[in-house]
BADOBA-672620 format. One record per residue (C-alpha): z negated, x negated, y; residue in three letters; residue number from 1. Coordinates in nm, 4 decimals. Last residue first. Layout:
REC       c3       c1       c2 type seq
REC        Z        X        Y  ALA NUM
...
//
This chain:
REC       c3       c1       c2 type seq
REC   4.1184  -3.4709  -4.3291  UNK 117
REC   4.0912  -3.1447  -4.2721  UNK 116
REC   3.7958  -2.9207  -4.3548  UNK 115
REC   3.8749  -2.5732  -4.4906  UNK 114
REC   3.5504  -2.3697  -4.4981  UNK 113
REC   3.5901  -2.0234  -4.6805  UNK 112
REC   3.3163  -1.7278  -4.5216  UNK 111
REC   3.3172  -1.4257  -4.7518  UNK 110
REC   3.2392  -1.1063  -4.5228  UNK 109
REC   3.0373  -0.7766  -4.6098  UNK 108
REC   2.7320  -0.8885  -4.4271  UNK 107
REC   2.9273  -1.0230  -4.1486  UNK 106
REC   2.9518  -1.3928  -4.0569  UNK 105
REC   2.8463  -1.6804  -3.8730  UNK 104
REC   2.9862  -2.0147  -3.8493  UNK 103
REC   2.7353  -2.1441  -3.5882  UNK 102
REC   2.9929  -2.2530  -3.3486  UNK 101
REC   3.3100  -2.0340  -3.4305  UNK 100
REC   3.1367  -1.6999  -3.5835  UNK  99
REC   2.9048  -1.7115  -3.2910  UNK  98
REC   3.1200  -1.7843  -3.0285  UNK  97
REC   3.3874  -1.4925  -3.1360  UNK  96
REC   3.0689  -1.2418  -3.1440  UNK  95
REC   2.9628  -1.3812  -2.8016  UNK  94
REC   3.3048  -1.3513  -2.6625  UNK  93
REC   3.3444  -0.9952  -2.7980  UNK  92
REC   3.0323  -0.9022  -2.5683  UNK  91
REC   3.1886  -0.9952  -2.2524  UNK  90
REC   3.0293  -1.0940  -1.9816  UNK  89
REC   2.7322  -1.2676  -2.0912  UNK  88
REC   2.9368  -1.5292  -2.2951  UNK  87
REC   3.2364  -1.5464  -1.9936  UNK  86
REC   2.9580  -1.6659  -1.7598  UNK  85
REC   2.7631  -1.8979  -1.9924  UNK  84
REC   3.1375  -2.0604  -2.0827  UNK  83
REC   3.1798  -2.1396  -1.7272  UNK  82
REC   2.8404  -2.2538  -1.7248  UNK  81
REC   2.8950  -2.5038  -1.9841  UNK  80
REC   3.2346  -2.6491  -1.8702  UNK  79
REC   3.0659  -2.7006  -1.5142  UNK  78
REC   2.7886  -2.8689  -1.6935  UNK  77
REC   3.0050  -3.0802  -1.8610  UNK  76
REC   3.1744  -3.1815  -1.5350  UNK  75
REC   2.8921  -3.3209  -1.3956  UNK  74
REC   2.7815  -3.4753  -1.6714  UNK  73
REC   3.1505  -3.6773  -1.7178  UNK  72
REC   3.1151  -3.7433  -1.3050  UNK  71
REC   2.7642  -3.8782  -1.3541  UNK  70
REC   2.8687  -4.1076  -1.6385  UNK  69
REC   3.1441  -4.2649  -1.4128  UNK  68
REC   2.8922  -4.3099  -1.0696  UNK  67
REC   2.6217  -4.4723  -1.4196  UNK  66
REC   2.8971  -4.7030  -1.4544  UNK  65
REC   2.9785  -4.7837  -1.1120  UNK  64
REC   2.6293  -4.8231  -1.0173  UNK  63
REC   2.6688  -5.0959  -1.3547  UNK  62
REC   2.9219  -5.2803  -1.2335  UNK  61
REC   2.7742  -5.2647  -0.8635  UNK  60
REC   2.4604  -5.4089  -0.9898  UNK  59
REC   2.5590  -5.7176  -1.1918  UNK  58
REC   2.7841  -5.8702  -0.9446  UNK  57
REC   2.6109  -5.8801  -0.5856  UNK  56
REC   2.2504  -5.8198  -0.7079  UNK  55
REC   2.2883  -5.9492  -1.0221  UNK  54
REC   2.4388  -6.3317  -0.9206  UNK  53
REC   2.2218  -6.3437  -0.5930  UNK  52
REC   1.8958  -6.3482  -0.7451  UNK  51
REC   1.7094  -6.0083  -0.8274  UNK  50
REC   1.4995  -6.1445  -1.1440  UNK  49
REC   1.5139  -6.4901  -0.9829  UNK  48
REC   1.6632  -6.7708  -1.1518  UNK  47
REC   2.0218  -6.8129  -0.9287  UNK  46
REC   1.9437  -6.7926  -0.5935  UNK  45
REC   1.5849  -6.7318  -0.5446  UNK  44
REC   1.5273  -7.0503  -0.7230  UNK  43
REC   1.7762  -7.2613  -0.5248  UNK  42
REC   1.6346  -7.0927  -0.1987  UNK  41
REC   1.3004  -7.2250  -0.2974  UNK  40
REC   1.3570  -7.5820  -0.4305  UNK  39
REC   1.5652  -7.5670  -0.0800  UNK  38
REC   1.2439  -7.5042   0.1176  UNK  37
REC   1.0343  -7.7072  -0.0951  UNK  36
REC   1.2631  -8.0221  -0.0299  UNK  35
REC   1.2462  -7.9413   0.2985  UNK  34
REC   0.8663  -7.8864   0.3573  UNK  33
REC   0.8296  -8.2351   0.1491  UNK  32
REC   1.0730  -8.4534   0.3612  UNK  31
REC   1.2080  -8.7449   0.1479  UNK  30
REC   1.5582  -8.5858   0.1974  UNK  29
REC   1.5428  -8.6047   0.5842  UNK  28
REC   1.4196  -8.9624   0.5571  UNK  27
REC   1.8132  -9.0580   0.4274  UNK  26
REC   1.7921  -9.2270   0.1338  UNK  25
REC   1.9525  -9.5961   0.1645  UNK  24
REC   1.5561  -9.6997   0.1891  UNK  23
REC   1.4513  -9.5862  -0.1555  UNK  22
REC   1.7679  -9.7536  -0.2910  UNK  21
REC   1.6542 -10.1281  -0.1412  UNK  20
REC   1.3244 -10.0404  -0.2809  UNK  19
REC   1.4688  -9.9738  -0.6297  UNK  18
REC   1.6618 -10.3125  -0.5737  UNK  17
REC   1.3622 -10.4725  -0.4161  UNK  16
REC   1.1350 -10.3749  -0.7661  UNK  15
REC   1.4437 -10.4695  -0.9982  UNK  14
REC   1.4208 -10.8033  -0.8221  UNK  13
REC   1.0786 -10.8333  -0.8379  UNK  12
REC   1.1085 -10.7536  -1.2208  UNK  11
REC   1.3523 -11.0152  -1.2773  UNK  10
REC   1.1340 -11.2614  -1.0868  UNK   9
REC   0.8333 -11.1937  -1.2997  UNK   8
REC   1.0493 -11.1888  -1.6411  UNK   7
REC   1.1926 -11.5767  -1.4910  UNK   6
REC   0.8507 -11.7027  -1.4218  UNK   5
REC   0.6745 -11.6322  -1.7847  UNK   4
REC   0.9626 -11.7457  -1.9963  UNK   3
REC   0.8977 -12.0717  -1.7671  UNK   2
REC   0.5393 -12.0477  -1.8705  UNK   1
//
């Protein structure tokens, strides 16, 4: 019985102490709407599929990336149609092109490939 007493008083005092803690948090905190509100603007911050991290970090790496890429195409294409012009302006250049790209040759022409290593 005395075993009894003293594990009922021990958990009294454990239930005051938790009490006592309960009360040392400010009502503000206990407040449902608030702690949904910042649940809320914690989730949209960092586990959202557009939270803060890729929106403001993530993205303009990458819009600089793809900014980069579009300069290389862009200057491709200038390369390409500068090389269209001279091809249907001069008939010699298409020869030359042919024999250069697609390794073309003559009828009566041997064709030696040297590769370098």
């Amino acid at each position: 019985m005395n075993f009894e007493l003293k594990n009922y008083k021990a958990q009294t005092s454990n239930h005051k102490q938790n009490m006592n803690f309960l009360q040392k948090i400010p009502s503000w905190l206990k407040n449902k709407y608030i702690l949904t509100a910042v649940g809320f603007v914690v989730w949209m911050f960092f586990f959202d599929e557009r939270d803060f991290i890729t929106t403001h970090i993530k993205q303009p790496m990458e819009l600089k990336k793809l900014q980069q890429s579009e300069k290389y195409y862009q200057d491709e294409i200038t390369a390409t149609k500068t090389e269209l012009d001279r091809l249907k302006s001069n008939p010699s250049t298409i020869e030359k092109y042919a024999r250069e790209k697609y390794l073309m040759k003559r009828d009566n022409e041997d064709l030696f490939l040297i590769h370098e290593k």
